[in-house]
C-alpha positions, 0 to 999 in steps of 0.5 A: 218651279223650285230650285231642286226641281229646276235642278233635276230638270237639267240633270235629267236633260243631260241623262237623256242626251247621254241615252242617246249618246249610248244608241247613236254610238252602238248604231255606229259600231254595228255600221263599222262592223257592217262594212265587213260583213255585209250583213243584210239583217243587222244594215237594215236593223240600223238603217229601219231604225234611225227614227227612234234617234231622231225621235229621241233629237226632236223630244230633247229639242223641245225640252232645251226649248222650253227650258229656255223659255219657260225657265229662263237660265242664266249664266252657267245653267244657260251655257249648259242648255244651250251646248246641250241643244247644239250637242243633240245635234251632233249626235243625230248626225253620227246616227245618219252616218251610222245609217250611211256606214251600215247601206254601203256595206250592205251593197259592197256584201262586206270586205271594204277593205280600206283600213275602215276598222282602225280609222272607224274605232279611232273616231267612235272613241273620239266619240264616246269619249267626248260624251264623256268630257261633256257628262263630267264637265271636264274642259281639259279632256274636251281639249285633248280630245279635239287635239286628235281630230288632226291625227284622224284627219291625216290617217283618213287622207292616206287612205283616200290616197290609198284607194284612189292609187289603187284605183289607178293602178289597178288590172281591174280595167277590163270591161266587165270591171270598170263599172263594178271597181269604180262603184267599189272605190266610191263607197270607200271613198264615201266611207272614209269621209263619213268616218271623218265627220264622226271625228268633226263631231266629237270635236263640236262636242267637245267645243260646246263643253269647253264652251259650256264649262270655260265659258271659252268659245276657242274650239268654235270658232 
């Protein structure tokens, strides 16, 4: 293989997680918008299809393999392949949560009402705009982006407070509203975690593109 083709091997690598990027981050907005409406038609859209995303994570898994193998990278092309790898990873992972967003607000019938859509938006941009950082080889974006991971994670244990003092304090103890507040307050529990980790993702990105382009394994470890 030439060096103009071996280039455009890994050009195309990167465009193929940035397609993936693209879906993962839809899937995850339509989840967010789920969680409001409760909308059954389009929670089953994104639920049915998660298998086209991990798909799409086994086929780029096999061509960073090969590259590896076949290819033989070294030095900056190798950190390339290798972030990439981890980074597939990442993504899959925001669609399951995606998937996990789009049950719950399915079986809530929409209305969660916990300030999901702020957190939700902060964390998909986080998102987005590591995938970006990644694309443009760009280390001082990958580090302002994971500075935020603290502001997301504090805004999300107020609202796990939030819900869990409304909880406590809530009229809702009469019999017949006990199972019904309790299975409420779960899913809102289990939301704001999920919406976290969308957050924990971004900063992996951006850790394995500071990695990728500084060689600098800080956001790692």
């Amino acid at each position: 293989m030439t060096r103009e083709s071996y280039e455009a091997e890994l050009e195309l690598l990167r465009e193929d997680i940035t397609d993936m990027a693209e879906l993962a981050l839809d899937r995850y907005e339509t989840g967010l918008e789920i969680l409001e409406t409760g909308d059954e038609q389009r929670a089953r859209q994104v639920i049915e299809g998660d298998h086209e995303l991990n798909q799409q994570y086994l086929d780029i898994e096999s061509d960073c393999i090969e590259l590896l193998a076949l290819q033989q990278p070294v030095a900056s092309d190798l950190r390339f392949v290798a972030s990439s790898f981890k980074i597939v990873t990442d993504i899959e992972r925001v669609g399951d949560l995606a998937t996990n967003l789009a049950r719950y607000g399915r079986e809530a019938g929409g209305g969660l009402d916990i300030h999901a859509t702020q957190i939700g938006e902060t964390a998909g941009e986080m998102f987005e705009a590591a995938m970006v950082a990644y694309v443009d080889d760009d280390a001082e974006a990958a580090r302002a982006i994971a500075a935020r991971d603290d502001t997301l994670d504090e805004r999300c244990r107020e609202t796990t407070e939030a819900v869990i003092r409304d909880l406590m304090t809530t009229r809702a103890w009469e019999p017949d509203g006990v199972g019904q507040r309790l299975q409420s307050a779960s899913r809102e529990l289990l939301t704001v975690r999920d919406i976290e980790r969308v957050g924990d993702h971004a900063v992996n990105i951006c850790a394995r593109t500071l990695y990728m382009v500084e060689y600098d394994d800080d956001l790692i470890y």
